[in-house]
C-alpha angles and dihedrals in degrees: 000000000000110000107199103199141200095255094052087048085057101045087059098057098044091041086053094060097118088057094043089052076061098046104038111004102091092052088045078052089042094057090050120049090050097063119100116277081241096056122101100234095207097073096050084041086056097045092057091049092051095060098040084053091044092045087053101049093050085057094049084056097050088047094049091046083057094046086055098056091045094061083065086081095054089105084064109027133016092259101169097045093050099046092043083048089050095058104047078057100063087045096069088045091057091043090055083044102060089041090066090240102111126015093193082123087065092074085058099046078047084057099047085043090078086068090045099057091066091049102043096070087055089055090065101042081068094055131139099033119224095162152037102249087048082057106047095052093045074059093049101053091043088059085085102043100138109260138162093214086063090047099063107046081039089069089050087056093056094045094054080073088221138092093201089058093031093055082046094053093056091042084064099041087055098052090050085058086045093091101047093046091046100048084050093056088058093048093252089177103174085052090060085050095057096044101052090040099116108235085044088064088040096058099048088040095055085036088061090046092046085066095045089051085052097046086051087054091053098046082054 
């Protein structure tokens, strides 16, 4: 049986960096460059971070509560092997997806956006950010911007059949997008160049589908 683990859920997330300097990077600038010339940017940086992973983690436990209500029905259907299957399938979308060579994951990002569109207003109410606590919920609420990144990992979440390992999985998502986000926040430039260089994006993105390919292999 696939066993989608902690570390591959990290790797995604940091692997996915270029798509997560689109996503996210311009809020992480935004926090920022309107601070005071006087105020230490890490704190405020961290505290963003703090309530998108937090955000992300919730959601993983919402996803593997559903799994697990789900696996109520595997007298009746193969629960387990459909939703892991699943999984590794989104997995080589994404990774497609990432690569730039094929963009199927954007009509779920359009579906998530509808959420999105009742959030969004409260995010700028709290620009710009002067404190921590300003910080940490405009965290929060970008923790379900739609992305197809999230998605993904989020599915994974719903086929390990548990809240507890599902909030785990995107705690650890989440961790692996910590050091692209951070070294955004404090205007690492060259690192923005490298992330969204193409072949760099191909090569992470080939490289996720690579393990949903494997996970597939090993279903079957």
């Amino acid at each position: 049986m696939l066993e989608f683990s902690l570390t591959a859920a990290f790797l995604v997330g940091l692997l996915g960096g270029g798509h997560c300097v689109g996503m996210c990077g311009g809020i992480v600038g935004a926090v920022t460059m309107t601070l005071p010339g006087s105020k230490p940017k890490l704190p405020f940086v961290l505290a963003y971070n703090l309530g998108r992973i937090g955000s992300y983690t919730l959601a993983g436990i919402i996803a593997g509560a559903v799994g697990a209500s789900s696996f109520f029905l595997e007298h009746v259907l193969p629960v387990e092997k459909v939703l892991y299957a699943l999984a590794s399938m989104m997995l080589v979308l994404l990774g497609l997806y990432l690569a730039g060579i094929w963009r199927v994951l954007t009509r779920l990002e359009a579906l998530g956006g509808r959420l999105w569109q009742h959030l969004q207003p409260y995010s700028k109410r709290l620009l710009p950010v002067r404190t921590l606590p300003q910080s940490l919920l405009l965290g929060v609420l970008w923790g379900w911007l739609p992305c197809g990144l999230v998605y993904s990992v989020l599915v994974a979440a719903v086929a390990s059949g548990s809240p507890w390992q599902g909030g785990l999985l995107m705690l650890a998502f989440g961790l692996g997008t910590l050091p692209t986000l951070l070294a955004m926040g404090m205007t690492a430039v060259r690192l923005k160049h490298l992330l969204q260089n193409l072949w760099f994006r191909r090569l992470s993105g080939l490289l996720i589908a690579g393990f949903g390919l494997l996970a597939l292999y090993r279903l079957f």
